[in-house]
N, C-alpha and C positions, 0 to 999 in steps of 0.2 A: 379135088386137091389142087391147089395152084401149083402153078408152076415151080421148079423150084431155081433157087439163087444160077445166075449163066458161069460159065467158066473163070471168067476175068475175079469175079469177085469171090469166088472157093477159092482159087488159086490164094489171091489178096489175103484170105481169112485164114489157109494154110501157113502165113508167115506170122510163126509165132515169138514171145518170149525168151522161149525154150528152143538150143539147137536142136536137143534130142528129139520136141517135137517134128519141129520140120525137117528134119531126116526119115521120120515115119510119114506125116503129111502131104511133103511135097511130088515126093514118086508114087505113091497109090494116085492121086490125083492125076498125075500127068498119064498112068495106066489105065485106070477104072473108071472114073467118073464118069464121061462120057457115055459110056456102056451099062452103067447104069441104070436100075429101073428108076421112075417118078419116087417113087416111096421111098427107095434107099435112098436116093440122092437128098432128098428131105431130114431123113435120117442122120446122114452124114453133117448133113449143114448143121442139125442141129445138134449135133457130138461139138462141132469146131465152138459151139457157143460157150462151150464150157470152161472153165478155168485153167489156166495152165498146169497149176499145182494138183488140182481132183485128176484133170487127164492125164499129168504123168503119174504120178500112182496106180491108175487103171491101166496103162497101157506097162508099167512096170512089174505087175503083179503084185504090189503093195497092197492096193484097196478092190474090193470085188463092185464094180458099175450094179445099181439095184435095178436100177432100168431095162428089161430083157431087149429092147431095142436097141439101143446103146452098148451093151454089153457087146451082142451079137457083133454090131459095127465095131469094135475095140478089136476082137477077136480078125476081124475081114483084113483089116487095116495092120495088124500084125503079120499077117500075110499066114494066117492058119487057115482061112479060106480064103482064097484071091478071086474067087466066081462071082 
């Protein structure tokens, strides 16, 4: 698995459209990422690629993520598990 995206640029890719998101976004990042395994941080990068509109639904409880990767990450990032 390569490496994944450095800090500078999640950060970057944390600033979104949406305040609501980066209200979720920008403090997990500045807490977890880091600490983070290879695979989750992968994971996560590849949550940020998504659409503004799909991820706040998912992180609203509006629409259920079909992705169980993703999903899981939605769940972390809401702070139901911060591990």
């Amino acid at each position: 698995m390569s490496e994944p995206m450095n800090i500078a640029r999640v950060r970057w890719a944390c600033r979104r459209g949406m305040l609501e998101l980066d209200v979720l976004f920008q403090p997990f990042v500045e807490k977890h990422y880091e600490q983070m395994s290879v695979e989750d941080k992968h994971i996560f990068v590849r949550l940020l690629e998504g659409e503004d509109p799909v991820l706040f639904a998912w992180f609203m409880g509006h629409e259920k993520c079909a992705d169980p990767e993703l999903a899981k990450m939605v769940i972390r990032v809401r702070g139901r598990d911060a591990a």
